[in-house]
ZAMI-307093 format. One record per residue: residue number from 1; x, y, z of N, C-alpha, C in turn. Coordinates in pm, 1 decimal. Layout:
BEGIN
<k = NUM&nxx = X&nyy = Y&nzz = Z&caxx = X&cayy = Y&cazz = Z&cxx = X&cyy = Y&czz = Z>;
...
This chain:
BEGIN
<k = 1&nxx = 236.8&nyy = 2185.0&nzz = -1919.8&caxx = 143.5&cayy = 2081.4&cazz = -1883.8&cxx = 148.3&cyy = 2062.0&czz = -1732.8>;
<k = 2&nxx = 47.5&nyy = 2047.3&nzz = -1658.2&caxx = 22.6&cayy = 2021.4&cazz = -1517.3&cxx = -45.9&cyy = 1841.9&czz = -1508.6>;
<k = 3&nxx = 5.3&nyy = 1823.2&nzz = -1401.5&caxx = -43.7&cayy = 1624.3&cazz = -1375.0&cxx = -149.7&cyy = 1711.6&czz = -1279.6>;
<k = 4&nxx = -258.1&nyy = 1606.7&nzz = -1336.4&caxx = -386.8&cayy = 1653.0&cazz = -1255.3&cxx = -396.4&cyy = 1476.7&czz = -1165.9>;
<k = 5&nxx = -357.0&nyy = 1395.3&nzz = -1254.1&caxx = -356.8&cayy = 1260.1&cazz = -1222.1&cxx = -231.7&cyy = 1187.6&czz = -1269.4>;
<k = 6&nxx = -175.4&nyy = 1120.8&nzz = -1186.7&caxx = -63.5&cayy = 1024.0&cazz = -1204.2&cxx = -98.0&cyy = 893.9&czz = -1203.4>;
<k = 7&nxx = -45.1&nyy = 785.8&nzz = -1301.1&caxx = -92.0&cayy = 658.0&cazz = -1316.2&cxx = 77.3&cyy = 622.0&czz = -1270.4>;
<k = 8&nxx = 133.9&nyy = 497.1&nzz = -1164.3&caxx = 268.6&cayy = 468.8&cazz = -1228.7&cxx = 249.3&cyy = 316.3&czz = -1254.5>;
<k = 9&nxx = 332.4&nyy = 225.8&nzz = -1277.2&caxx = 319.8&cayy = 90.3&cazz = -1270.7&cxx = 475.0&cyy = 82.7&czz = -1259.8>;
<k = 10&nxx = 516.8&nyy = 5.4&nzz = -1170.5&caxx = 655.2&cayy = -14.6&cazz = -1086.1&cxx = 710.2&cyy = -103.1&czz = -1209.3>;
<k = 11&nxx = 818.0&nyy = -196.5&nzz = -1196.0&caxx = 870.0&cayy = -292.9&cazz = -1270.4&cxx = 812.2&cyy = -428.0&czz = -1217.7>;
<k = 12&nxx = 787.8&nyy = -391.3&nzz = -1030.3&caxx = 748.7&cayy = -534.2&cazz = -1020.3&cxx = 577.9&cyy = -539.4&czz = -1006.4>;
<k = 13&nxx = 567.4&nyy = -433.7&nzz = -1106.2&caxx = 398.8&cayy = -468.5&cazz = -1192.7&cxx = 294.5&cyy = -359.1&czz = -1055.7>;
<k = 14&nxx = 336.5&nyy = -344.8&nzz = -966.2&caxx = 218.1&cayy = -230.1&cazz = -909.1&cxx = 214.0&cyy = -119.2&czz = -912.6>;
<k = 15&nxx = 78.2&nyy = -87.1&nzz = -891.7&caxx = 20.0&cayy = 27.8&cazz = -965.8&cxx = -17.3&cyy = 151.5&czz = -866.7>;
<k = 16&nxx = 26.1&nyy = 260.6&nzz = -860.6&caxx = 55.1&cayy = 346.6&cazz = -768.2&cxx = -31.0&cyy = 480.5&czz = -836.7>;
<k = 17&nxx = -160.2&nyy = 527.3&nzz = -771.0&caxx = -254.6&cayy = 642.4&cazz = -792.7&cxx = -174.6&cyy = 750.8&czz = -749.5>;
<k = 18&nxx = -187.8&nyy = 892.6&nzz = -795.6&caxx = -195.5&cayy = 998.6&cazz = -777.8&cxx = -258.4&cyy = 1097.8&czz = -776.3>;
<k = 19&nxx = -334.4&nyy = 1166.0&nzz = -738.9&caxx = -433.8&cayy = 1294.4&cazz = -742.3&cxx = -471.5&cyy = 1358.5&czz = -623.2>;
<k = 20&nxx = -557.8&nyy = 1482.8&nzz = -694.4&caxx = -576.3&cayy = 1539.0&cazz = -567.6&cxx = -662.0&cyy = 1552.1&czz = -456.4>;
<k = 21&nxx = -693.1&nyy = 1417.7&nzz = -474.6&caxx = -766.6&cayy = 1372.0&cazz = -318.1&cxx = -641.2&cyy = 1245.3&czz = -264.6>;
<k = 22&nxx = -515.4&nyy = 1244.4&nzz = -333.7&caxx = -401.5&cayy = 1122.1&cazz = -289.8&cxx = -281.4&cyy = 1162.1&czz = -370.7>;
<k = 23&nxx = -262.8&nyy = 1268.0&nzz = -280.7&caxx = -135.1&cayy = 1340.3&cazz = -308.4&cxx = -15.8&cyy = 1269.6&czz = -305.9>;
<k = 24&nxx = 13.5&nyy = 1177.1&nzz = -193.6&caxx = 109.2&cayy = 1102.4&cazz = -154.6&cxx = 94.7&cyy = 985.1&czz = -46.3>;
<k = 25&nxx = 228.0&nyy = 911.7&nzz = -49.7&caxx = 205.5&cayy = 835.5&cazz = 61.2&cxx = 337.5&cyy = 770.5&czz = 20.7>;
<k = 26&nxx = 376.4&nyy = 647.5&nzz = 147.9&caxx = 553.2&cayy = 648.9&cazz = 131.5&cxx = 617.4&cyy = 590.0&czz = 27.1>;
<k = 27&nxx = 506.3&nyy = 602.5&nzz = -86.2&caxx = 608.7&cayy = 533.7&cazz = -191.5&cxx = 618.5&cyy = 655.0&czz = -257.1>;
<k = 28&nxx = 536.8&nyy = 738.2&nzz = -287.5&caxx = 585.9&cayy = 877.2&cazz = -407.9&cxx = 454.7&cyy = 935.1&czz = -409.8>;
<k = 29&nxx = 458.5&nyy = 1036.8&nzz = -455.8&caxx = 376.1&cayy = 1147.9&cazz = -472.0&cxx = 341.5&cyy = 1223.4&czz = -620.9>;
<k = 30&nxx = 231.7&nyy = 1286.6&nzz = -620.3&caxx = 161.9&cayy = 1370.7&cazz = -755.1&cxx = 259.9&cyy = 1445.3&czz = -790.3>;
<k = 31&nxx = 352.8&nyy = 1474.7&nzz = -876.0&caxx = 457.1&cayy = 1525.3&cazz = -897.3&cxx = 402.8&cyy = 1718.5&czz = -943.8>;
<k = 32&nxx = 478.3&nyy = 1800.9&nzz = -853.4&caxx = 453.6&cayy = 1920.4&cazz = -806.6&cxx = 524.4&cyy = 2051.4&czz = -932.1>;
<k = 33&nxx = 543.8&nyy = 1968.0&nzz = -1035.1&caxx = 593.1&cayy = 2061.3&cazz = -1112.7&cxx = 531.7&cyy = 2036.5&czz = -1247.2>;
<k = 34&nxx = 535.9&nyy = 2170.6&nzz = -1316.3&caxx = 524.3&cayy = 2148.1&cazz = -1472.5&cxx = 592.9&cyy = 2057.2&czz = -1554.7>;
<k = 35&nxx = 530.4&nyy = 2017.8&nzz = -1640.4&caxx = 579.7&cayy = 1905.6&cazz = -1724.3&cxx = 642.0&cyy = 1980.6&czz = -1884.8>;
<k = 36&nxx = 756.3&nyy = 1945.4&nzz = -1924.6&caxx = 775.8&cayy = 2013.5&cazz = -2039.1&cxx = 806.1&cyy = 1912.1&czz = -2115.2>;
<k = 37&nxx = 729.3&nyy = 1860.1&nzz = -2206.3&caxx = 736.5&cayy = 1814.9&cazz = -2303.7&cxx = 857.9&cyy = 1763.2&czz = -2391.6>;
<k = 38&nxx = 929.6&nyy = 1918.6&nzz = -2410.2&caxx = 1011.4&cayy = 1853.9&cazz = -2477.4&cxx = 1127.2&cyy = 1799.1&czz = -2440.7>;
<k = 39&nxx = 1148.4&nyy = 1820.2&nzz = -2297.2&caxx = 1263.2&cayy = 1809.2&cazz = -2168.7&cxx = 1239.3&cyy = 1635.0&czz = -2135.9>;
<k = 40&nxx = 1092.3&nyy = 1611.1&nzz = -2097.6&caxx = 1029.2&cayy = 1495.0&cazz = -2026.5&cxx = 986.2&cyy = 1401.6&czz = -2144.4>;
<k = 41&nxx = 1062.3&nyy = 1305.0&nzz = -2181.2&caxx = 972.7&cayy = 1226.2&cazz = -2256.8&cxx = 816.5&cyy = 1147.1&czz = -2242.0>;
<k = 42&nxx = 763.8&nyy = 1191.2&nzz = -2287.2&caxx = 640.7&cayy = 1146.4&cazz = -2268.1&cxx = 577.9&cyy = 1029.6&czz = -2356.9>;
<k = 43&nxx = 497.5&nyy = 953.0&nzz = -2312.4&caxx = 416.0&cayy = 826.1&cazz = -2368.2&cxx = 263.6&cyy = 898.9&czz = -2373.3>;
<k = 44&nxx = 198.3&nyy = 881.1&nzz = -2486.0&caxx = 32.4&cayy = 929.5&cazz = -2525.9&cxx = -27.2&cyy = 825.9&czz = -2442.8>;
<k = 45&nxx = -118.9&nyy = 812.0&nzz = -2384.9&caxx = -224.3&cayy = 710.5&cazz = -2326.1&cxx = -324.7&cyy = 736.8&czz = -2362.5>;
<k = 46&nxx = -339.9&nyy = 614.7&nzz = -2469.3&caxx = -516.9&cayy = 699.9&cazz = -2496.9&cxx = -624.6&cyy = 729.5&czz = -2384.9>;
<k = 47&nxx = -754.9&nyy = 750.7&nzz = -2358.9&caxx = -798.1&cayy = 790.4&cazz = -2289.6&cxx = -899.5&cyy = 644.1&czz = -2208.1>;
<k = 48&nxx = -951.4&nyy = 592.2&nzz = -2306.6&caxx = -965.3&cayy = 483.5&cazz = -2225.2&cxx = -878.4&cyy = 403.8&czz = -2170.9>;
<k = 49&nxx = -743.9&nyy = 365.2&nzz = -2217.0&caxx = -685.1&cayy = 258.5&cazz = -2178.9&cxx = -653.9&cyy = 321.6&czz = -1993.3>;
<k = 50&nxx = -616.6&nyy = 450.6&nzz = -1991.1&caxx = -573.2&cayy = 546.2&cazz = -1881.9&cxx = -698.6&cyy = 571.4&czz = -1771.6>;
<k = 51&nxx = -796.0&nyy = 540.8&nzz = -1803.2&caxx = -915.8&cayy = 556.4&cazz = -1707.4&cxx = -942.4&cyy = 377.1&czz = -1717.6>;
<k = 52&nxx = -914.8&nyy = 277.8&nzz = -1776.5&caxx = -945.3&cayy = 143.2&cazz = -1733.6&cxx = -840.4&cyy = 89.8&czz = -1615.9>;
<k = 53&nxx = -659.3&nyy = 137.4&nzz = -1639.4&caxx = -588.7&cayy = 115.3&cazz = -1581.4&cxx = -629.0&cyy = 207.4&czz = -1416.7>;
<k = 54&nxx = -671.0&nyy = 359.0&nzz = -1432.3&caxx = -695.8&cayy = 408.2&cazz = -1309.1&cxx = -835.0&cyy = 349.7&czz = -1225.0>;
<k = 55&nxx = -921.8&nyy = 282.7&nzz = -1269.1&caxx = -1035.4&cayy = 260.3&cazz = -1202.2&cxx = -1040.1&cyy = 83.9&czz = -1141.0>;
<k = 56&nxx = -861.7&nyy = 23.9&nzz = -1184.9&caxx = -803.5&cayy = -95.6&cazz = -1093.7&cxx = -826.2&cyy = -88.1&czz = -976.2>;
């Protein structure tokens, strides 16, 4: 799996974009590696909830 887009949300609740027109900046960056599944635990986001949270 490749991150085409990164959503994060910190603990103290902000919300930090990733992609590739906003690769980075000094808090963290689009993370540059493959994702393996069974290594990386992953959370499903459905698809709207993940495009309502990215268009904040």
């Amino acid at each position: 799996m490749i991150v085409v887009k990164q959503a994060e949300l910190t603990s103290a609740g902000q919300l930090r974009r990733y992609s590739w027109e906003h690769l980075e900046d000094e808090r963290g960056f689009l993370t540059d590696e493959a994702i393996d599944p069974e290594e990386d635990p992953l959370k499903i986001t459905p698809t709207e909830e993940f495009q309502r949270v990215w268009a904040q």
